[in-house]
C-alpha positions in Angstrom: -43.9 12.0 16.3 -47.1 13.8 16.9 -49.9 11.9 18.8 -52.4 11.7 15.8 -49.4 10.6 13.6 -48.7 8.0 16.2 -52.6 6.6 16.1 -52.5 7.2 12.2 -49.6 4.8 11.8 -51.3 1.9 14.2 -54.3 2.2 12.6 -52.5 1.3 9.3 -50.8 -1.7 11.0 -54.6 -3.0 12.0 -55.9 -2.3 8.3 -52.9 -3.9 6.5 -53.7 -7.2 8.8 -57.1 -6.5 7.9 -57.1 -6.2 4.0 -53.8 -9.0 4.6 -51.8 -6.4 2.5 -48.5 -7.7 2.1 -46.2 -6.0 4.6 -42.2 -6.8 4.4 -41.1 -4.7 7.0 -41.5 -4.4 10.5 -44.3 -2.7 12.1 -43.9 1.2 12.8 -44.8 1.3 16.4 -46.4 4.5 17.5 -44.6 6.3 20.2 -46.6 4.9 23.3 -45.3 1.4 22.4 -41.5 1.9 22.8 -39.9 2.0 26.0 -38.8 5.0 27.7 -35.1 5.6 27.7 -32.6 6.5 30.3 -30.7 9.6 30.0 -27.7 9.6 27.4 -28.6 6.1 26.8 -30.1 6.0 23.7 -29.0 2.7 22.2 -30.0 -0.7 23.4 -27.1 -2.7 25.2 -28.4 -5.9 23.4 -30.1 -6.4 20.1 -31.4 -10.4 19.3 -32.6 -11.0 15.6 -33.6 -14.1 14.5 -36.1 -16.2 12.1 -39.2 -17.9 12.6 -41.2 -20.0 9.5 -44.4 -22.3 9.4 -42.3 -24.8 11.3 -42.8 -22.9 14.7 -46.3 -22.6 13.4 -48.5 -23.0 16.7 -45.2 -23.4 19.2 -43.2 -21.0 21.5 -39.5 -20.3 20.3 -37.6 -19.5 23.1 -34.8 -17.1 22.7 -32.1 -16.4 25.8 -30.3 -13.5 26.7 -27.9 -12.8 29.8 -28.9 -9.2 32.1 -25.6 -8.7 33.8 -25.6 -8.6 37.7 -26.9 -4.7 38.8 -29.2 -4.4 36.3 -32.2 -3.1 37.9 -34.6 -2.9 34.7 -34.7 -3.7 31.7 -36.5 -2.4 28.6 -37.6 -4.5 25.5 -38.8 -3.4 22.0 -39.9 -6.0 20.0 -41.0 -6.0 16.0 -41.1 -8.4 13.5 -41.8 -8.5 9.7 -44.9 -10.1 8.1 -44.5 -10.7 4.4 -48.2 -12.0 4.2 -49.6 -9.5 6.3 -51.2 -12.2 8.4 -48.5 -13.8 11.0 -48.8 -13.0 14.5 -45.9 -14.0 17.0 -46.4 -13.1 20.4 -44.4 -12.1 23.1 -43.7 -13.7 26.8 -40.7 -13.8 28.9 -38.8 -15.7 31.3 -35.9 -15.0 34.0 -34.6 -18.6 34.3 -36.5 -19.6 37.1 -39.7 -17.9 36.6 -42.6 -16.8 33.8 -42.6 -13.0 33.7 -45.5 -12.1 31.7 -47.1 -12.3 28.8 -48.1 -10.0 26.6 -50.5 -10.8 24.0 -50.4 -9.2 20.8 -51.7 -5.6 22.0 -48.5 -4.3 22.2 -44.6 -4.8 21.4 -43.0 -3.1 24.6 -42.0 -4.4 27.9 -40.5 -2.8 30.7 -39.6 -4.6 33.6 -38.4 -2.9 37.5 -37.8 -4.4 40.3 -40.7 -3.2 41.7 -43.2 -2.6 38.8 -43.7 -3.6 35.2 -45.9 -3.1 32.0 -49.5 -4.2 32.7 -49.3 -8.4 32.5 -45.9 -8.7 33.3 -44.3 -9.6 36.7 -42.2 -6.5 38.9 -39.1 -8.4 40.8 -35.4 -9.1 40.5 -33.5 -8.2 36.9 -29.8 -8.4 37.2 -27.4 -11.6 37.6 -30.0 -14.0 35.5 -30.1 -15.6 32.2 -33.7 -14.3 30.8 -35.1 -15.4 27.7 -38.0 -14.1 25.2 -41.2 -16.6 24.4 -42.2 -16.1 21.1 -45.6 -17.4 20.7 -46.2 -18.2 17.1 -49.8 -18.0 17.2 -49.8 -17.5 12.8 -47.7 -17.9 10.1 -48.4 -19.1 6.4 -47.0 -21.9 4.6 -43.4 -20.8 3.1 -43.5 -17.6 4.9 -40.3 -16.6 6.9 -40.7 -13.4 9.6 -37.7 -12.1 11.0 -38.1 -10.9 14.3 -35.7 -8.0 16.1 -35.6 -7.4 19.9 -33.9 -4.4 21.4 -33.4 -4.5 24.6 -31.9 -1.9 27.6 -31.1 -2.7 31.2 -30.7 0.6 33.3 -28.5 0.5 36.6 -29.1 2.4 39.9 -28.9 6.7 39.8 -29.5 6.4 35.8 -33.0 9.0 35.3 -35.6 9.5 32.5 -34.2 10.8 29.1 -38.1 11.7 29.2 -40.3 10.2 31.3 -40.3 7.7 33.9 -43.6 6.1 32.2 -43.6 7.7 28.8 -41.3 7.3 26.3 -42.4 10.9 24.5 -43.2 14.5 26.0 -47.1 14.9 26.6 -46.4 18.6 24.9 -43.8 20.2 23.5 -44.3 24.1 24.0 -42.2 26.6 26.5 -44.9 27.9 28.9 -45.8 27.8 32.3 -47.5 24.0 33.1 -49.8 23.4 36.2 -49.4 20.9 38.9 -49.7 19.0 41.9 -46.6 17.8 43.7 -48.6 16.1 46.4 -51.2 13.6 46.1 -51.9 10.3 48.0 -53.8 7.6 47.0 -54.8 4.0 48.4 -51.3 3.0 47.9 -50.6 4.5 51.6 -53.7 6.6 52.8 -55.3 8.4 50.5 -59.6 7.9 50.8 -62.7 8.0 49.0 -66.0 7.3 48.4 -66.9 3.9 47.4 -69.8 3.2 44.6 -71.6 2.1 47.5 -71.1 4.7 49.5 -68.3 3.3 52.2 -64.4 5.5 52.8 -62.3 2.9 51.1 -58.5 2.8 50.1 -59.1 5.3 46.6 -57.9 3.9 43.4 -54.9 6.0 41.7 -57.1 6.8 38.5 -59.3 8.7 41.0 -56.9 10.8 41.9 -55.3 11.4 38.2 -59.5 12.1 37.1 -59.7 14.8 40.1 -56.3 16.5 38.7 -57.7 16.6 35.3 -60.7 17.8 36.3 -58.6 20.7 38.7 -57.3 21.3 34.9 -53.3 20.6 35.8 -51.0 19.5 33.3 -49.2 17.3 35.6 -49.6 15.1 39.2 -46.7 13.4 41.0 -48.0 10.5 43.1 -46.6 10.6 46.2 -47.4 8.2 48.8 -46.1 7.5 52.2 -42.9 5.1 51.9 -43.9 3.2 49.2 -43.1 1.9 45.6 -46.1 -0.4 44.8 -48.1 2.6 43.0 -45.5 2.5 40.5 -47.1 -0.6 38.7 -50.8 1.6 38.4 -48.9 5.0 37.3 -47.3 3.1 34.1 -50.4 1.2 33.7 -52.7 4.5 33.3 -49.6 7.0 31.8 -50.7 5.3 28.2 -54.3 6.1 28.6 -54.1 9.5 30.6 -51.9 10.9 27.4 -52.9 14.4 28.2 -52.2 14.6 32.1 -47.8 13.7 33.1 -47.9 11.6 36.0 -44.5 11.8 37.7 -43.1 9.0 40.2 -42.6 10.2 43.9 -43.1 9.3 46.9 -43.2 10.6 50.7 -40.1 9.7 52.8 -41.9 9.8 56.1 -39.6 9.6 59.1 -39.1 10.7 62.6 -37.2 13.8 61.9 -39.4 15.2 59.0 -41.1 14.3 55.7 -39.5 15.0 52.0 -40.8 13.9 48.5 -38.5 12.8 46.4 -39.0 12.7 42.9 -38.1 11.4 39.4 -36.8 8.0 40.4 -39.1 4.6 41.4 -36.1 3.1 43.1 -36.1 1.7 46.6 -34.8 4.4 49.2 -35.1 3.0 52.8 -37.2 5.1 54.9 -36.0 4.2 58.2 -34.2 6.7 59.9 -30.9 5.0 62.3 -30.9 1.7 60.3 -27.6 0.8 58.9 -28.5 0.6 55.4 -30.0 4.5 56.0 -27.8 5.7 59.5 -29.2 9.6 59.1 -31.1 12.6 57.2 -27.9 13.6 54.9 -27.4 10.0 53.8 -31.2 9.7 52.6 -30.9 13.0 50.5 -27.8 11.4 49.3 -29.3 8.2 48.4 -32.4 10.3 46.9 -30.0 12.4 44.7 -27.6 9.4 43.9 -31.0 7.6 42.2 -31.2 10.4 40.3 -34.4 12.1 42.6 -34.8 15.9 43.2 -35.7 16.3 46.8 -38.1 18.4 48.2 -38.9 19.1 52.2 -43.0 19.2 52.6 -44.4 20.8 55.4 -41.5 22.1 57.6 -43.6 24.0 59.7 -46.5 21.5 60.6 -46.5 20.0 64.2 -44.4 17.3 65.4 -46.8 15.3 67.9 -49.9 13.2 68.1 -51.8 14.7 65.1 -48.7 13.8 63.1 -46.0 11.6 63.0 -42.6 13.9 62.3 -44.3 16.0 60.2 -42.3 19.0 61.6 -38.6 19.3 59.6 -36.3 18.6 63.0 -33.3 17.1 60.7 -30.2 18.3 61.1 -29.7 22.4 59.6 -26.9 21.0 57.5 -29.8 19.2 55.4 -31.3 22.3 54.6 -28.0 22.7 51.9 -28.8 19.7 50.5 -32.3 19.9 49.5 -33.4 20.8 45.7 -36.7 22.3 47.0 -39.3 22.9 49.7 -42.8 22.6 49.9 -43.8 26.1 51.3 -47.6 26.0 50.6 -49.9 23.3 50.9 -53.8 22.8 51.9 -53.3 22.7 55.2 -51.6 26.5 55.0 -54.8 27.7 52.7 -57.1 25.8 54.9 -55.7 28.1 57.9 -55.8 31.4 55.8 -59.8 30.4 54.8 -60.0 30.9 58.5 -58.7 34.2 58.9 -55.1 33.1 59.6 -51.7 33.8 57.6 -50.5 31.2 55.4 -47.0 31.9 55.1 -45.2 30.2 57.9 -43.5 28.1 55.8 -42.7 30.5 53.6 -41.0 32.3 56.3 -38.4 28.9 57.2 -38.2 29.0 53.4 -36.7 32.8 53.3 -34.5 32.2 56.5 -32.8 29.3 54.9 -32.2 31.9 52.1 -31.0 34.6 54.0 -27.7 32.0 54.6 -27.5 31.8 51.0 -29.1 28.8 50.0 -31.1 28.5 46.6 -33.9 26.1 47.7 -37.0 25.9 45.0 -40.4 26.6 46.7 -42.8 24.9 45.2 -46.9 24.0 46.6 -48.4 20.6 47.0 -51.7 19.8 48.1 -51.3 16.9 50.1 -54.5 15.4 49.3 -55.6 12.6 50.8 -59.7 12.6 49.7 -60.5 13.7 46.0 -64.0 14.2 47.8 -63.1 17.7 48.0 -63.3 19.3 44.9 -61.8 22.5 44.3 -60.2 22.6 48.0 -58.1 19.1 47.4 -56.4 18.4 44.2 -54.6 21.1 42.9 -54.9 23.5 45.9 -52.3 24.6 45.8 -51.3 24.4 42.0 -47.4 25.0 41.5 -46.6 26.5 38.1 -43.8 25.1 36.2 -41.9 27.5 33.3 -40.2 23.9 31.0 -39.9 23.8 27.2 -42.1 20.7 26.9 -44.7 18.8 29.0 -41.6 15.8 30.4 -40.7 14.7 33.6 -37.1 15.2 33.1 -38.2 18.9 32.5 -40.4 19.5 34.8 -38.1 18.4 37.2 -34.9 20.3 35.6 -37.1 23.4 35.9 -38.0 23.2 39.6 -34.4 22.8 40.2 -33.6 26.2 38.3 -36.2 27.9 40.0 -38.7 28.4 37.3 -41.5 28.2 39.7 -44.5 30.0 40.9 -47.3 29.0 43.2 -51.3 29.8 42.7 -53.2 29.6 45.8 -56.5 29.7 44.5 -56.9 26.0 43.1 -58.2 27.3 39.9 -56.7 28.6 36.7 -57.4 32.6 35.9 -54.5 34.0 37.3 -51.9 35.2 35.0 -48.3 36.3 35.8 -44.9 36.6 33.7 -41.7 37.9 34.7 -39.1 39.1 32.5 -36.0 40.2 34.3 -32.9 42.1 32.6 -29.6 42.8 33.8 -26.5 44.0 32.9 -25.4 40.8 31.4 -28.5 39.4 30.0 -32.5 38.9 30.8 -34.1 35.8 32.9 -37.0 35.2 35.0 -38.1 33.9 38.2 -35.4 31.6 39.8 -32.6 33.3 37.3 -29.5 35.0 39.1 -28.0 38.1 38.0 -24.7 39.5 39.0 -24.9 43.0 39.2 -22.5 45.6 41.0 -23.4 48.6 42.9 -24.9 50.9 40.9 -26.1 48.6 38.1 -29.8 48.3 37.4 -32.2 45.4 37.2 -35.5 46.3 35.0 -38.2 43.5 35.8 -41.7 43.6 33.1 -44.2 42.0 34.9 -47.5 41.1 33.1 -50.1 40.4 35.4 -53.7 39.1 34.4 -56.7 38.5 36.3 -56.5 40.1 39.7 -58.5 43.2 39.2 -58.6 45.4 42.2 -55.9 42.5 44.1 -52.3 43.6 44.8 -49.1 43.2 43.7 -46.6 43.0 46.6 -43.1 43.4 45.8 -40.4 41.8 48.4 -36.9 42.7 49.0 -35.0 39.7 51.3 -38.3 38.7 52.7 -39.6 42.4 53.4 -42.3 43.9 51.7 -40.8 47.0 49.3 -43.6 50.1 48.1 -41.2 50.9 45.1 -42.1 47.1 43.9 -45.6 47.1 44.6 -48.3 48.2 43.2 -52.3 48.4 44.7 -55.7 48.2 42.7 -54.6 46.0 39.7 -56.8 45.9 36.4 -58.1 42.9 34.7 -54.5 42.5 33.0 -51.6 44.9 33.7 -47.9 45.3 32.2 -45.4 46.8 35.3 -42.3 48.3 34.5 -40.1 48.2 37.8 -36.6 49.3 38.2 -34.4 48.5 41.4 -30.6 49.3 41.5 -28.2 46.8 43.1 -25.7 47.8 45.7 -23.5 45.2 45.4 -24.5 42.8 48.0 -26.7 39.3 47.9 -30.4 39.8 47.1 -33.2 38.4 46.6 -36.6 39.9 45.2 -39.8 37.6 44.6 -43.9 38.7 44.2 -47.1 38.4 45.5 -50.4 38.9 44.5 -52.8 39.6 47.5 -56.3 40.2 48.3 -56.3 42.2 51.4 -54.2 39.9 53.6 -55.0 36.7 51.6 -52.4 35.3 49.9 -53.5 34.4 46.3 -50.2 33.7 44.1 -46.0 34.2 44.7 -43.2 33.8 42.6 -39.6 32.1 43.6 -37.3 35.5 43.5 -35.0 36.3 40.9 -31.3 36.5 42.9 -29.0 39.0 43.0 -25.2 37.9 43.4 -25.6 34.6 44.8 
């Protein structure tokens, strides 16, 4: 359902009530009001239909249901008829030994974690209790009978998004290249900003979501240090900020190196030789069991008073593990505004695929103070190549590959990649099996960098037959390289002078 369809049909809801039309069917809730589904689990494990008349006029009908023990959150669409157009039943609930939340009558969705909730209901324990719904019958006529239905889910530990975590419907659906941030902090650990008065205070979430949108991105994971509390704001604002994904992540920060993990709001113990989380491998495992893409940030940064662990000193083993890594963030382009090179993370990036191993670079900004402008959110921006504008395919796409990086922090860079092979065509993060002899064509349209360059790389070293100098305002390049068999990799950059400006993940060869 399209998003002015959606508004459409709930503006028809509040004229019918208006005009008190006679309505005999259940409301058509627009897509914002229904709760977002877990993956291949598109029918509710419970459905509870029932009656309500002018007897229950001006009471609360309770109405119980059991959540089996494991449950870790559970999902309620609620609906109910109104032959006179004029009764309203609202909705509470209770989980046997505590209130839970009311709702009012704005809306006819709840979604309940164990460690955050729709806006005026309670986060906290879901499985192993006997819950019940409070139907407030704030109106209903004299010989009027509503029937009321109430889907409801419960989602266990590792099941993900069908979607999105906090949106039960993509933002967009169109296959192109969608911009991002996949690191942000905000007061929820220690992200800063500027008060209305004037004082550095623990910055609001919103602030950070206004600072993407005005960075122009498409989407922001949250990300901060340890935590799950900002969970509760980022499905508060997801209704509102419609035209901006915000994806749940958060910062493991531990002694041996930090990692986002993605995609999940469950609980993953951060603490590092604890029995419930004894080493790195068993936190990746954790992350991935939760259904969480994990990404290593910052594995070059400095291990010592500046930073706690920022360095990655884990085990190499973990390296094989990991879905992605963070190779550019502010801190690298901070460093390259003052005349140094940016790439050192880029360079542990390429060694680790040297031994083989597909690991997704991706760029995060790390922001911490939205005070910056165009040198915080969004710079970096990491460029994602999904068929719609979804968590679940945002996140499927970094895992593929389908990644590039823009250094600048603002759009007006363009670059596509069409690769063909022997046995087909791809792009960036695509792998191709070719044997000696056999040619790979890549078309590369380029846009934007007039008079930059186009650096070609062949296993981590520049290559003159895939470059190209002096670039036009937009470009189409035709290049040709012929396998010989072995394991390759080949990726792009576009440079001005030594300044990095914009890279591509590679497209393999026989891995």
């Amino acid at each position: 359902m399209s998003k002015t369809f959606s508004r459409l049909a709930s503006l028809a809801i509040l004229l019918a009530s208006a005009l008190g039309s006679h309505q005999a069917i259940a409301q058509d809730l627009p897509e914002w009001d229904k709760v977002p589904l877990a993956k291949g689990h598109e029918k509710p494990d419970l459905v509870l239909t029932g009656t309500v008349d002018r007897s229950d006029y001006q009471r609360n009908v309770p109405v119980s249901f059991d959540v089996p023990g494991g449950v870790t959150r559970i999902g309620v669409e609620y609906e109910y008829t109104r032959p006179d157009g004029k009764t309203v039943i609202n909705l509470g609930l209770f989980d046997g030994k505590t209130f839970r939340g009311w709702s009012g009558s704005n809306k006819h969705t709840v979604v309940i974690d164990e460690n955050n909730a729709t806006p005026s209901f309670i986060a906290g324990p879901v499985g192993g209790r006997r819950w019940s719904l409070d139907l407030g019958v704030s109106y209903i006529g004299e010989g009027v009978t509503s029937r009321y239905t109430a889907r409801i889910w419960f989602w266990r530990p590792g099941e993900m998004p069908a979607v999105s975590t906090f949106s039960p419907e993509p933002l967009e659906v169109a296959d192109k290249w969608y911009r991002g941030d996949f690191h942000l902090h905000t007061g929820h650990s220690d992200g800063f900003c500027t008060s209305r008065k004037g004082r550095n205070v623990p910055c609001p979430l919103y602030r950070t979501v206004d600072a993407a949108l005005a960075a122009h991105l498409d989407f922001a994971a949250i990300t901060d240090h340890n935590n799950v509390a900002l969970y509760g704001s980022m499905r508060e604002l997801q209704p509102f900020y419609d035209d901006i994904l915000l994806i749940p992540g958060r910062e493991m920060t531990t002694e041996q190196g930090h990692a986002n993990v993605f995609g999940t709001t469950e609980y993953i113990d951060h603490r590092l030789g604890e029995k419930s989380m004894p080493d790195m491998a068993t936190m990746i495992e954790q992350s991935h069991a939760a259904g969480g893409l994990f990404s290593i940030n910052h594995p070059g940064s400095p291990t010592d008073f500046r930073c706690r662990g920022c360095g990655w000193s884990a085990p190499e083993a973990t390296y094989a593990m990991t879905d992605a890594m963070e190779v550019m963030n502010s801190g690298n382009l901070w460093k390259q505004l003052g005349g140094g090179d940016a790439g050192d993370d880029v360079a542990i990036w390429e060694k680790q695929l040297a031994q083989g191993r597909r690991i997704t670079a991706i760029g995060g900004s790390d922001n911490h103070d939205v005070n910056l402008g165009r040198l915080g959110v969004g710079f970096p921006t990491t460029l994602v190549r999904a068929p719609q504008l979804s968590e679940r395919a945002i996140l499927d796409a970094v895992k593929a590959g389908h990644v590039m990086i823009d250094m600048t922090g603002k759009p007006g860079l363009g670059f596509e990649l069409e690769a063909q092979g022997e046995a087909g065509s791809g792009t960036v993060g695509d792998t191709f099996r070719l044997g000696q002899g056999q040619n790979l064509r890549m078309s590369l349209t380029v846009s934007g960098a007039k008079g930059r360059s186009l650096v070609g790389f062949l296993d981590g070293q520049p290559m003159p037959g895939l470059s190209r100098d002096g670039l036009s305002d937009k470009d189409a390049v035709t290049l040709n390289w012929t396998s010989d068999g072995a394991r390759h990799w080949i990726r792009f950059e576009l440079r001005d002078g030594k300044q990095r400006l914009f890279m591509t993940n590679p497209v393999y060869v026989n891995y």
